[in-house]
C-alpha positions as CSV (number, residue, x, y, z in Angstrom):
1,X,116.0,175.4,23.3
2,X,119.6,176.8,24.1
3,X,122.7,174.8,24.6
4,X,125.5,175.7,26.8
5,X,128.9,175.9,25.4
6,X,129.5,172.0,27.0
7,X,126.8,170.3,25.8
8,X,124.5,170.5,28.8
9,X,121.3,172.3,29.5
10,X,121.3,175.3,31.3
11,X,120.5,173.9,35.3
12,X,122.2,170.4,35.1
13,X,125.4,172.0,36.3
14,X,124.1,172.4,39.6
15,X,122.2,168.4,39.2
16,X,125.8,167.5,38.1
17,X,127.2,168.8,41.1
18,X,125.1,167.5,43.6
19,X,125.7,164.1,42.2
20,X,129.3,164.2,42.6
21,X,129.5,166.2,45.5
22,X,130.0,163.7,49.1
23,X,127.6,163.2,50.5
24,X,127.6,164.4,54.6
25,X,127.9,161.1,57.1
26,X,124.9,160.7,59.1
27,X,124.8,159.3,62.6
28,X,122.9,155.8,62.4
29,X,119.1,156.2,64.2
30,X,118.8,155.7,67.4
31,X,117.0,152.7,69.3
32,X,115.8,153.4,72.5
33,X,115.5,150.5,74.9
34,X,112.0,149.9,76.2
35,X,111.0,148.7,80.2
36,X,107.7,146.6,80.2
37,X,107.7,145.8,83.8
38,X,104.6,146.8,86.1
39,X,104.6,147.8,89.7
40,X,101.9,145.2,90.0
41,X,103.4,142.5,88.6
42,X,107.3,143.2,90.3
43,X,105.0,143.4,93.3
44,X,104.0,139.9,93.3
45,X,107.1,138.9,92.7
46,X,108.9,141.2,95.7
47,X,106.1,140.2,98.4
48,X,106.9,136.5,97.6
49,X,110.6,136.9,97.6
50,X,110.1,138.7,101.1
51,X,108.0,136.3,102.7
52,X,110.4,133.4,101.9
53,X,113.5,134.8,102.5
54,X,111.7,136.0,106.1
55,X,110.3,132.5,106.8
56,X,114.1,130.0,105.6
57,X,116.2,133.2,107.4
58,X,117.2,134.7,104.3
59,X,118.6,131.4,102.3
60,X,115.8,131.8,99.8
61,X,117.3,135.1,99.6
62,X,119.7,134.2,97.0
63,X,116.6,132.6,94.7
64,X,115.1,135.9,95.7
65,X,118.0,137.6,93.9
66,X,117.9,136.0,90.5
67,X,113.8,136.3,90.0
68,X,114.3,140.0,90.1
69,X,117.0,140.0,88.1
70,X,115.1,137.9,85.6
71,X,112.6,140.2,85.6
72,X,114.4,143.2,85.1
73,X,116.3,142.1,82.2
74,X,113.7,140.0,80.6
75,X,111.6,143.3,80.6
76,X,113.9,145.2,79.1
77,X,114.1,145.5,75.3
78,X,116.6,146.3,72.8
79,X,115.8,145.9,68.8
80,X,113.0,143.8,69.5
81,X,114.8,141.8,72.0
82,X,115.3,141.5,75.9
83,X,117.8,140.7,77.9
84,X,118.0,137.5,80.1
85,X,119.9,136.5,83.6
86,X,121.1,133.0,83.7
87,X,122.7,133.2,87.6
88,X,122.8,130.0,89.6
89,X,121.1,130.4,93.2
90,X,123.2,128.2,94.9
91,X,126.3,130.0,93.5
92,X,124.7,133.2,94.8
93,X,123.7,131.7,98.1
94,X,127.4,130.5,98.9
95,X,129.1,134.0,97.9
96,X,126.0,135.8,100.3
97,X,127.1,133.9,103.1
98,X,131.0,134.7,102.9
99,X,130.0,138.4,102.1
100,X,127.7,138.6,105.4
101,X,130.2,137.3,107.8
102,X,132.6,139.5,106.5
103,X,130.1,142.5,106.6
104,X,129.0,141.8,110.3
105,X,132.6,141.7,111.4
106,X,132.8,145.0,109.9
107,X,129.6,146.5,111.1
108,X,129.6,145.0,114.2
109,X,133.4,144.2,115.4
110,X,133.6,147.5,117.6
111,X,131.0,146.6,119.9
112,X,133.5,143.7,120.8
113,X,136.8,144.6,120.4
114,X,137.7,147.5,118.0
115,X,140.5,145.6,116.0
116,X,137.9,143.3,114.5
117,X,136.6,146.1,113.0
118,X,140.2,146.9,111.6
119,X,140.4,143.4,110.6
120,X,137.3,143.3,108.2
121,X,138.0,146.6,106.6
122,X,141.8,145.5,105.6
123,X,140.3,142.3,104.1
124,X,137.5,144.4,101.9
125,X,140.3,146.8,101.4
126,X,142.9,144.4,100.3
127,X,140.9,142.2,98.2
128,X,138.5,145.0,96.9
129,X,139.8,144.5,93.3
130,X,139.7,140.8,93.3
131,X,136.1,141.3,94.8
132,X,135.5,143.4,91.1
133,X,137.0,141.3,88.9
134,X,134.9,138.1,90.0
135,X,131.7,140.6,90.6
136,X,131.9,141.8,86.5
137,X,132.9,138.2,85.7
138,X,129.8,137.0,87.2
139,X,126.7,139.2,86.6
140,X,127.9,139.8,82.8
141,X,129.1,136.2,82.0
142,X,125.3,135.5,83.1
143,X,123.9,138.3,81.2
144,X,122.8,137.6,77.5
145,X,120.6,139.4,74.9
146,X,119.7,137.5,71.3
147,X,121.1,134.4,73.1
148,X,124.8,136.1,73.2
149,X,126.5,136.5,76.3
150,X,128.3,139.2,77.7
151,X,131.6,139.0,79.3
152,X,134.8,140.4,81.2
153,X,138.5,139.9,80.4
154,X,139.6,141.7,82.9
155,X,142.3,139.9,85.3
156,X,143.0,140.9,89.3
157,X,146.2,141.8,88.4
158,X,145.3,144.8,86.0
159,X,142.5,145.3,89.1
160,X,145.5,146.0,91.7
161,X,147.9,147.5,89.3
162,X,145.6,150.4,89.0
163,X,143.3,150.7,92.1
164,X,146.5,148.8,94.7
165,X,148.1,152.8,94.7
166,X,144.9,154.2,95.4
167,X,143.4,151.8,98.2
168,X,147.0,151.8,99.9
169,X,147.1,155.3,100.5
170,X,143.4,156.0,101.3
171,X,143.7,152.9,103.4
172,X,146.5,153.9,105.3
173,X,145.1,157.3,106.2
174,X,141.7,155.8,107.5
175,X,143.5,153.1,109.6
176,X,144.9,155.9,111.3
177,X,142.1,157.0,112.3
178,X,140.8,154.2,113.8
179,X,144.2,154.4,116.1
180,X,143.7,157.7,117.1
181,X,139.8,156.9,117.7
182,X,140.8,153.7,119.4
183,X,142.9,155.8,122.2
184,X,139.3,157.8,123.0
185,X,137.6,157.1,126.1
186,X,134.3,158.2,125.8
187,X,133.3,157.8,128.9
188,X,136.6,159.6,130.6
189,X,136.3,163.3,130.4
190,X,140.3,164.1,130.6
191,X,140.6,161.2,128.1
192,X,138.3,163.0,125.7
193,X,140.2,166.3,126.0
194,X,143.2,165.3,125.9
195,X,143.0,163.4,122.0
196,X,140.0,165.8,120.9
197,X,142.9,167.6,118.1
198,X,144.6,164.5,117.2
199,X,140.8,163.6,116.8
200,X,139.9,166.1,114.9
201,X,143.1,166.3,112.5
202,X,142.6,162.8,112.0
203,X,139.2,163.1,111.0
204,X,139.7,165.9,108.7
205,X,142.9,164.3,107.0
206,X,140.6,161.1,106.2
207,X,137.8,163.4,104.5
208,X,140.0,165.1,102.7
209,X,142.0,162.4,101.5
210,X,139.1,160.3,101.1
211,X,137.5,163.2,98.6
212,X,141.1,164.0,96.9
213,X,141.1,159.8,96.1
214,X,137.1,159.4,94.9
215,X,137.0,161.1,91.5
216,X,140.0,158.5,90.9
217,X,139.3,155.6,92.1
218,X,136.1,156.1,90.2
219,X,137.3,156.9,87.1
220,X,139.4,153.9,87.1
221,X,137.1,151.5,88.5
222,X,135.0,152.7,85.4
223,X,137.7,152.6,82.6
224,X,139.0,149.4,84.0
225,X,135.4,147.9,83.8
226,X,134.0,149.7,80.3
227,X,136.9,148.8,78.6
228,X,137.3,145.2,79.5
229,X,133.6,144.2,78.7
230,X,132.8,142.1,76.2
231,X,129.3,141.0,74.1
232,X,130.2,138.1,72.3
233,X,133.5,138.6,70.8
234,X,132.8,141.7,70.4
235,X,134.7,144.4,73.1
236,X,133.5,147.3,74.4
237,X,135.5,150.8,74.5
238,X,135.2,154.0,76.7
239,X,137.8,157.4,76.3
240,X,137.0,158.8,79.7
241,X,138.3,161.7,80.8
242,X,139.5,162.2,84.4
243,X,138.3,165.9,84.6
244,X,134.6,164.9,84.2
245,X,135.1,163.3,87.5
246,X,136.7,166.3,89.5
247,X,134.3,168.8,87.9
248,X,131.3,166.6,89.2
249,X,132.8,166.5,92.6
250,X,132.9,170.0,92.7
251,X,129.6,170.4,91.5
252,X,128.6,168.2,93.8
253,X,130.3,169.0,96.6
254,X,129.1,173.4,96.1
255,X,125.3,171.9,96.3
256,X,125.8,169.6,99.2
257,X,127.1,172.6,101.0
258,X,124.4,175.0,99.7
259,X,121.3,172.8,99.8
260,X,123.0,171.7,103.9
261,X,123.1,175.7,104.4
262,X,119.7,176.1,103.4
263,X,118.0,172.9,104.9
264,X,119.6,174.0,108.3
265,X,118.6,178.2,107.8
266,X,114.9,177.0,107.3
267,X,115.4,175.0,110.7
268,X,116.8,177.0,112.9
269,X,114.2,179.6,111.6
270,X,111.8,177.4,112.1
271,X,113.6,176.7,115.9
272,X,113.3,180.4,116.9
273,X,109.7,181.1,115.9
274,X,108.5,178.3,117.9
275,X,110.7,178.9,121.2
276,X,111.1,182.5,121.6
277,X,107.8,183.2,120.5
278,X,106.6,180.4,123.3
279,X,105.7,181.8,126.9
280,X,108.5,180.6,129.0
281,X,106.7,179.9,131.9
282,X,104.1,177.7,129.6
283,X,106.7,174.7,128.9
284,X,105.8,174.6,125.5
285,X,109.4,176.2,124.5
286,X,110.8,172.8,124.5
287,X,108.4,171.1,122.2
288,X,108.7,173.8,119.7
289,X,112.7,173.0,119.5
290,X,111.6,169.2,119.2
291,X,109.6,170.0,116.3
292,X,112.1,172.3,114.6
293,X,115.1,169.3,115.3
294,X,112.9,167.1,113.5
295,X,112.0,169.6,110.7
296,X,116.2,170.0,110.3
297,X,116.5,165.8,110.0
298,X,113.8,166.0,107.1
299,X,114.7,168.7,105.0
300,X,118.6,167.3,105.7
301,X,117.4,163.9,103.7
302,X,116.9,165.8,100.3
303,X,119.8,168.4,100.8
304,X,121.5,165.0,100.9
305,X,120.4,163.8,97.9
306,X,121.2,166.6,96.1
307,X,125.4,166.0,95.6
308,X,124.6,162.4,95.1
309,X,121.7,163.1,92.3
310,X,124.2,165.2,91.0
311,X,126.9,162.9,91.1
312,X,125.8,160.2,89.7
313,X,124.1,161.9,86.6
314,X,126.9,163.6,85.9
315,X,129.7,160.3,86.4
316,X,127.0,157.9,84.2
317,X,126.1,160.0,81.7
318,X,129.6,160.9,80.4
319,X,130.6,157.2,81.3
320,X,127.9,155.6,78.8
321,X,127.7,158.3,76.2
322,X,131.4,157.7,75.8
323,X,130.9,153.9,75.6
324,X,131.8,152.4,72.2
325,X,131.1,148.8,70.8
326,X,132.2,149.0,67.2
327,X,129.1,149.9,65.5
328,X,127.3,150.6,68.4
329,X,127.4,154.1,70.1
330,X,125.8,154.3,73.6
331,X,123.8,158.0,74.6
332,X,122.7,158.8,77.8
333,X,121.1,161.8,79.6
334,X,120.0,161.8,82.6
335,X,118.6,164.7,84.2
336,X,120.3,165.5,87.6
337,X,117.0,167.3,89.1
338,X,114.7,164.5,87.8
339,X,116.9,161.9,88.9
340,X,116.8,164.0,92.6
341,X,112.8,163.9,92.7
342,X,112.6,160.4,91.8
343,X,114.9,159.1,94.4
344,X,113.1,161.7,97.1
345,X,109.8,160.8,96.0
346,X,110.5,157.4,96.2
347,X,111.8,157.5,100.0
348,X,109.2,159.8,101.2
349,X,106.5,157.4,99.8
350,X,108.1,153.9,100.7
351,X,108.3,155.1,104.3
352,X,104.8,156.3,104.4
353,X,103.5,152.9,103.0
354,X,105.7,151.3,105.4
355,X,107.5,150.1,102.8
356,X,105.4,148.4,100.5
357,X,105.7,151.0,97.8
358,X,109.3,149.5,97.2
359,X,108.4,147.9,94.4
360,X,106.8,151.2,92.5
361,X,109.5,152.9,93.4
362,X,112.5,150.4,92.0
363,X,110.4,150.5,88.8
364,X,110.0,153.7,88.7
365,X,113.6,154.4,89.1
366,X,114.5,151.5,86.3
367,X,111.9,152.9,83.6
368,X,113.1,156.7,83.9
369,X,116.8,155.3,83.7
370,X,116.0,153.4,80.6
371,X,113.8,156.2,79.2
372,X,117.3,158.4,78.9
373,X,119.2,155.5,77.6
374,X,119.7,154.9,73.5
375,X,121.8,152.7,71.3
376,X,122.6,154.0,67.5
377,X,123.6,151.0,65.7
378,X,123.0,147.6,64.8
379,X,123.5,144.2,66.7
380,X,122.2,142.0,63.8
381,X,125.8,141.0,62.6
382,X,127.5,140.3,66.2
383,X,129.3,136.9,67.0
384,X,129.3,134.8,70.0
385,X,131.8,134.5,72.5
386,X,133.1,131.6,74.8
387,X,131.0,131.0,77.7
388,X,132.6,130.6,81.4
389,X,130.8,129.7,84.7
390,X,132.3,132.4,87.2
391,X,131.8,132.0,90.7
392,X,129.5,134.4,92.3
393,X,131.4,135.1,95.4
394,X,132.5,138.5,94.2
395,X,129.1,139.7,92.9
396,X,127.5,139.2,96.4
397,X,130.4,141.0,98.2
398,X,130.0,143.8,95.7
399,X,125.7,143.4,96.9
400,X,126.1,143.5,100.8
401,X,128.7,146.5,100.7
402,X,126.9,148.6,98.2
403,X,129.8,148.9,95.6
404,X,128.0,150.2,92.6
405,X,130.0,148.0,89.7
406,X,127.6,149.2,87.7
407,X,126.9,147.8,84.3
């Protein structure tokens, strides 16, 4: 048996360098967090919640709120265990009401007098980042998994420091608006003339503005959120960048114009088959144009869903993939065209069941969200934090005006 000249047998050279050489760092596995929620059973629960909040005029409402939040999260798993919502109802049900008066004023105010309108929207303006702050504060300070809470540190002042700008000029240019649209007599031809280009500019200085502002506002609205959560003691980080959010407007933007050019080809197609090809003496021209209107309305509904599908897949997936809580890395993928079908497929069949297919359709939604959703890491060694008892005044704001917060 031959020896090499150091004493070593002819192969181990390549054992020995193997053994010293480092070793590549591999990403920890992932953990992918499971939904075991049923339409049946959410079912129960929603037809319940419905009847009661029908029958006390919506005060159960607020009980209504915290079962399906309860169910949602404790259906949820992560690494063996799922999540929990500890929300008080009556805490809820004093925020709901504070959030509805100010939402019917703002709804409702023109059919009165114009400037209550004007009054609502600068108190949602002006307090809009107060109305986050206590929102986060309340739905994460009452959201636990493995018995830790989560949290917010954020304070209202960081809230207008970096949205105040923002909200200022965006509310400025809509309050305009309103003016300009406040001098318009609908009902007075000359009236209608006479302001239809200050109208017009007006209206096309708010859209612009109000698109220039978005991909902002929302990226700071997200930073300021991602990066002031907390589980435990334990805070969460997020490097966003601002371009992701102009490049998904765009995108967005280029289909909603595309998919609204093609919804509205097919129905004016539609429109001239059925009325030119009508005899005109036969009266049936005019039903053929009824039937193409509504054939426009229908296929509108998707084309719409299209820039928000691709909006929102596009915003939340580089939002949570860039999500950091020391050990823990977040992934998500959504798929912008699934997403589309889902939300389409859902409204088609809740409005053929007359609505009663809402509760397939939420958990449908949740389950395919989840499904695209995983966590590499582990949350065995995480420490509690302090507790707090925020009001829930700002959550239910953020619930009647639709402002996604979303955690």
């Amino acid at each position: 048996m031959s020896i090499t000249s150091e004493g070593t047998q002819p192969g181990d050279s390549h054992a020995d360098a193997a053994a010293i050489e480092p070793s590549l760092p591999t990403e920890p596995a992932r953990t992918a967090l499971l939904f075991h929620g049923n339409a049946a059973e959410y079912f129960r629960i929603w037809i319940v919640n419905l009847v009661l909040s029908l029958i006390t005029l919506g005060i159960y409402s607020a009980w209504a709120t915290v079962r399906n939040r309860r169910y949602f999260y404790g259906s949820t798993e992560f690494a063996g265990h799922r999540f929990d919502f500890h929300g008080d109802p009556v805490a809820i049900l004093k925020g709901r009401i504070l959030a509805v008066i100010v939402f019917m004023a703002y709804a409702f105010g023109t059919e009165f007098h114009w400037g209550i309108t004007l009054g609502a929207f600068l108190v949602i303006a002006v307090a809009f980042p107060w109305v986050l702050v206590r929102a986060l504060r309340f739905r994460l300070a009452n959201s636990s998994h493995r018995g830790l809470r989560f949290g917010f540190d954020g304070t209202s002042a960081q809230a207008y420091q970096l949205l105040g700008p923002i909200l200022l000029l965006g509310g400025g240019v809509f309050i305009w608006y309103l003016f300009v649209y406040a001098r318009l007599d609908q009902d007075d031809y000359d009236s209608i003339v006479r302001n239809f280009l200050p109208m017009m500019a007006s209206l096309a200085l708010t859209v612009t503005v109000g698109l220039a502002l978005a991909p902002v506002l929302w990226f700071r609205l997200r930073s300021f959120a991602m990066n002031h959560t907390r589980f435990g003691r334990h805070r969460f980080s997020a490097h966003l960048r601002l371009g992701v959010f102009w490049k998904a407007l765009a995108l967005a933007l280029g289909l909603g114009i595309g998919a609204t050019f093609i919804a509205g080809a097919i129905g004016f197609g539609l429109m001239s088959v059925l009325f030119f090809n009508d005899d005109p003496g036969s009266g049936t021209g005019m039903t053929g144009v009824v039937i193409a209107t509504v054939a426009i309305y229908a296929l509108l509904i998707p084309a719409y869903l299209v820039p928000f599908a691709a909006w929102h897949c596009i915003t939340t997936n580089h939002v949570l993939s860039m999500t950091r809580i020391e050990g823990l890395r977040v992934h998500m993928a959504l798929d912008p065209w699934v997403y589309w079908w889902i939300l389409f497929s859902n409204a088609v069949i809740a409005v053929v069941t007359l609505g009663l297919a809402i509760p397939w359709a939420k958990v449908r939604m949740v389950r395919y969200k989840l499904s695209c959703l995983q966590v590499s890491g582990s949350v065995e060694d995480f420490e509690a934090g302090a507790r707090s008892d925020p009001s829930a005044l700002g959550d239910e704001l953020g619930e009647v005006f639709d402002f996604d917060f979303g955690f």
